[in-house]
C-alpha positions in Angstrom: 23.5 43.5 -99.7 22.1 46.9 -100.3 21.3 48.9 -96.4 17.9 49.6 -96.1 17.3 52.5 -93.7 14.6 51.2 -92.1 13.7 54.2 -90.2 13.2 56.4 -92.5 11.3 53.6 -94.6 9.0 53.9 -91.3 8.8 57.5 -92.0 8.3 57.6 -95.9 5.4 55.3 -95.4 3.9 57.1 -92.8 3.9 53.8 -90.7 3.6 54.5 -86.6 4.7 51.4 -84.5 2.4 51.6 -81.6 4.1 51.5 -77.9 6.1 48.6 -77.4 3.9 45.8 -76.2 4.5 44.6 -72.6 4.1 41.1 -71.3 1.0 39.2 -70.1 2.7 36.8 -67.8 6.3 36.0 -66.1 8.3 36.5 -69.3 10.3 39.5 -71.4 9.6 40.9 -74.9 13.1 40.4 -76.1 16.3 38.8 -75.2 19.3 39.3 -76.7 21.6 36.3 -77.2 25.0 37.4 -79.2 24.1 38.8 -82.7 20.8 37.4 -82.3 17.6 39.2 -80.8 14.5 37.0 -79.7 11.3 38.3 -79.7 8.3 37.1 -77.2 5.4 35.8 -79.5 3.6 39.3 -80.9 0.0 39.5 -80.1 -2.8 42.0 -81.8 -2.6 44.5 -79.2 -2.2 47.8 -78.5 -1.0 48.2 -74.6 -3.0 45.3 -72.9 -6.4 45.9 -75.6 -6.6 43.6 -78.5 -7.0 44.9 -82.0 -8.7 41.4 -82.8 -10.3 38.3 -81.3 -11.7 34.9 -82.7 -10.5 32.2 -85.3 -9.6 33.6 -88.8 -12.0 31.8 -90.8 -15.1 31.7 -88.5 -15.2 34.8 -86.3 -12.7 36.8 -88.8 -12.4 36.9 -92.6 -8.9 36.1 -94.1 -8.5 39.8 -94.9 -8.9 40.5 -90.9 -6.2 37.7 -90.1 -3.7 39.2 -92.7 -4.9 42.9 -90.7 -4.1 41.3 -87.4 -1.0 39.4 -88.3 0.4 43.0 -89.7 -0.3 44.3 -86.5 1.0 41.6 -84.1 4.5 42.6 -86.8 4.0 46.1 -85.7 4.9 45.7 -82.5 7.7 43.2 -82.6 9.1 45.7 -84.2 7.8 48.6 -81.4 9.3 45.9 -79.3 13.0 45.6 -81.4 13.3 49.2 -81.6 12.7 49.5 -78.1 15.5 47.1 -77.0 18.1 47.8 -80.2 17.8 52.1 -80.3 16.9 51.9 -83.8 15.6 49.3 -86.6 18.4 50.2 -88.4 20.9 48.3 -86.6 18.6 44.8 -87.7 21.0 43.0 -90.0 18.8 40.4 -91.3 15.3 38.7 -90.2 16.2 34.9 -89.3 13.0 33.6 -88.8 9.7 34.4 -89.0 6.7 32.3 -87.5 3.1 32.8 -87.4 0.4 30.6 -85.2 -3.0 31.6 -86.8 -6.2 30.2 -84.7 -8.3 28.6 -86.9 -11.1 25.9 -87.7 -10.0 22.6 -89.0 -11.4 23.5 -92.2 -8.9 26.7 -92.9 -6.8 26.4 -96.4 -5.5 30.3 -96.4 -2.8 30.3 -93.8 0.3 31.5 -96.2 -2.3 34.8 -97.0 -2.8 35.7 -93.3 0.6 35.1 -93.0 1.8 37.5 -95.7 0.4 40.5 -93.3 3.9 40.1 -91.4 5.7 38.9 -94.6 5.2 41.7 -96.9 5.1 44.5 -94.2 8.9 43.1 -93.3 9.7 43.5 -97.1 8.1 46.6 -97.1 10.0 48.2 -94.7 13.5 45.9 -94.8 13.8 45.2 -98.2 13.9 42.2 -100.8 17.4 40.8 -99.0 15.7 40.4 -95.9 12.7 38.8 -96.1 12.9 35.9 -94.1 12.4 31.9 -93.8 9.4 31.3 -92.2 6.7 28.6 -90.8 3.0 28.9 -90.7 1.2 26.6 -88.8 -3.0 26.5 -88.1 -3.5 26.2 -84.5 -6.6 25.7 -82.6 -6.4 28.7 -80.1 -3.9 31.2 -78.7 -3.7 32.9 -75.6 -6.3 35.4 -74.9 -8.4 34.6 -77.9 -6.2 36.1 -80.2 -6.3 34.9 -84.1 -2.8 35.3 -84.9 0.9 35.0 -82.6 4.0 36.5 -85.0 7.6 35.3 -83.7 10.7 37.5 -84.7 14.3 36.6 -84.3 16.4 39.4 -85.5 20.3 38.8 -86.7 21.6 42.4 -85.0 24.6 44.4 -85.5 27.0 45.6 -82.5 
């Protein structure tokens, strides 16, 4: 597997990771357990102001949802560089999940969801975009659309 330098991918694209989000409640944005670091569920925000609110396919269009889902990424990986020092020492994405609030009638989960995929790609590289889940959900805390969950395989 080819090292991506992740931040000066950051750089070359001119992406900004916005401050590293801080918790809501009685809980930590990231915990690290041996190789592994667990991110906090990643909300639309930046500091405590959400970017979006509503249900992606009533209140926002599918095009918003993929907007917000890119953004709750962004700051899982404010929040990873925060706790690691760099993106650069992420070895591998293990698992990506995204909780998109929606109406029963919602079909386009997997294109919200690519908001997170294809920025992780974008910035890590074909050999390490991850496994993940996308699951339709009928709200999420705040009133957010979209909730992105990272876990990170790290290097020492």
């Amino acid at each position: 597997m080819v090292a991506v330098d992740a931040e000066a991918r950051l750089k070359e694209l001119a992406l900004v990771l916005p401050p590293p989000p801080t918790p809501f409640g009685a809980y930590v944005e990231a915990v690290q357990c041996g190789s592994f670091l667990f991110l906090s569920g990643m909300l639309p925000v930046v500091g405590h102001e959400p970017i979006y609110l509503g249900l992606v396919g009533q209140e926002l269009s599918t095009t918003e949802g993929y907007d917000a889902t890119r953004a709750a990424c962004l700051s899982g990986l404010a929040a990873a560089r925060t706790h690691l020092g760099s993106l650069n020492r992420i070895r591998s994405i293990a698992k990506l999940g995204v909780y998109v609030a929606t109406p029963a009638h919602f079909r386009e989960h997997p294109k919200v969801a690519d908001g997170a995929s294809e920025l992780l790609l974008t910035v890590f590289g074909e050999e390490r975009v991850p496994p993940r889940i996308v699951l339709g959900v009928s709200s999420i805390p705040l009133g957010m659309p979209v909730e992105v969950e990272l876990v990170l395989e790290i290097e020492p």
